[in-house]
N, C-alpha and C positions, 0 to 999 in steps of 0.2 A: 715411854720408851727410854731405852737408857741413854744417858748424856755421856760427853768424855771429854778429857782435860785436851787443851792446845796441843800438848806435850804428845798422848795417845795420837791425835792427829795427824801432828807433824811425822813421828815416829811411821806410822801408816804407810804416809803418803812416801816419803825416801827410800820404803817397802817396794812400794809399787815400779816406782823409776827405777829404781835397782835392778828392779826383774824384769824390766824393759814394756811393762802394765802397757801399750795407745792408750793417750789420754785424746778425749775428742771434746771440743766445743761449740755448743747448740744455742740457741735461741727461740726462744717460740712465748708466743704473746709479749713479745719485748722484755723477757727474762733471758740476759745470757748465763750461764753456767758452764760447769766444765764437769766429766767423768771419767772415768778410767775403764775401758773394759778390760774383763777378769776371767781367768781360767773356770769352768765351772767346778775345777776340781780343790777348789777353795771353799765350797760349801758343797760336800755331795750327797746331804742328804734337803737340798733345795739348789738342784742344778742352774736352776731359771731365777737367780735371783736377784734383788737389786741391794748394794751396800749404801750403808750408810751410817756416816759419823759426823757429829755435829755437838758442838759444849754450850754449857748452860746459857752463855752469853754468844751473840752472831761473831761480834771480834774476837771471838779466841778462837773463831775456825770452824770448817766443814770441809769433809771427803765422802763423795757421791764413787760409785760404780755402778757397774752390771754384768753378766755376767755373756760370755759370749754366745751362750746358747739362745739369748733371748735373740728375736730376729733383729737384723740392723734397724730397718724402718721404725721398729716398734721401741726401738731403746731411748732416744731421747722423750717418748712422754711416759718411760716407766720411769725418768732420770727425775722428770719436771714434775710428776706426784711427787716425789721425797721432797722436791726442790721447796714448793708449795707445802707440803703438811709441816715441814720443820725450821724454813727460814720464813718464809712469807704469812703464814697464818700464825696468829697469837698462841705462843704454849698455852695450855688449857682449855684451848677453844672447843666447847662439844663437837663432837663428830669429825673432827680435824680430816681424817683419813676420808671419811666419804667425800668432802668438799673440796679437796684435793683429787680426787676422783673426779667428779663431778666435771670439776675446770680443767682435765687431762682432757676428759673425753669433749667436750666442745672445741676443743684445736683437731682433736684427730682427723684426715679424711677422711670424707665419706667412704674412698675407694680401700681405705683399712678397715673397715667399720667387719666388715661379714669373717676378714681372721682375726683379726683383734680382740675382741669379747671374748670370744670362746678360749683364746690363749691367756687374757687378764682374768678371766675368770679360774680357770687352772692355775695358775699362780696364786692366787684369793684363797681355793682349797687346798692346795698343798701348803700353804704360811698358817694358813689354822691348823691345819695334823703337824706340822713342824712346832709351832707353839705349843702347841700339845706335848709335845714329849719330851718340851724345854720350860718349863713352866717355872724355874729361880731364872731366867732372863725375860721373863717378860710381866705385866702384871695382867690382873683380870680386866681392866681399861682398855690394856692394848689388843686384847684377844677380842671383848668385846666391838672395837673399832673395826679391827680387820674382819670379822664376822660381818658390819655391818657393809660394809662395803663389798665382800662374796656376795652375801644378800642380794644385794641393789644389782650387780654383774647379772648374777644368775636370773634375776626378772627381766635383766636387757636379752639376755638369751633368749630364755623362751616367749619375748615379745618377736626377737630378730626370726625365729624357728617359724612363729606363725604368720608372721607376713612374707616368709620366703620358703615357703613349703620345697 
């Protein structure tokens, strides 16, 4: 995934305040963070999306968002994957995005669990068609990650479909 200097960063974020961006801050498994939510007409061909900037090194900075069409409830553990796949897990770690998945979904509650899939999961398929038809921003690493983790969603579905007829 692509990396960005301090400077992109900072640049970004005096973006956001400017235009008056809610920045909200979360907590979950004793990770605080902070995000910004975003117009969704900042990416309209992925309304439901999550941002993220973050440079080679953790000290030269990160900016999290999301987009306001995601539901409230569900926005701080679409915040806390990014948070997890790009500050907390070792760059280069195989499957980074799934394990970051993974660790979202064990905070979720149970009482999110029957919308939430189905919505993370839509998000999964539409980031792979959006890759798709963006393929100089991304590489085949990244496409394969996020593939693998639609994957893994899409079995939580139709495991969630047959236990809940």
């Amino acid at each position: 995934m692509k990396t960005f200097t301090a400077e992109d960063i900072e640049r970004t974020r005096t973006y956001f305040e400017k235009e008056g961006y809610p920045q909200v801050k979360a907590t979950l498994h004793g990770v605080t963070f902070r995000y910004y939510t975003l117009p969704p007409e900042l990416n309209p061909e992925l309304p439901h999306f999550v941002f993220r900037m973050t440079a080679n090194m953790q000290n030269e900075g990160h900016l999290f968002g999301i987009s306001w069409k995601v539901p409230e409830r569900f926005r701080p553990y679409w915040v806390y994957h990014e948070v997890q796949e790009f500050l907390l897990i070792e760059p280069g770690t195989p499957d980074r995005c799934l394990t970051a998945l993974i660790s979202e979904l064990e905070l979720l509650p149970s009482e999110l669990w029957e919308r939430y899939i189905p919505a993370r999961t839509g998000f999964f398929e539409h980031l792979v068609e959006y890759i798709e038809k963006h393929p100089q921003d991304y590489s085949a690493a990244d496409l394969w990650e996020i593939k693998l983790s639609r994957d893994y969603l899409k079995i939580l579905n139709r495991e969630e479909r047959r236990n809940n007829p």
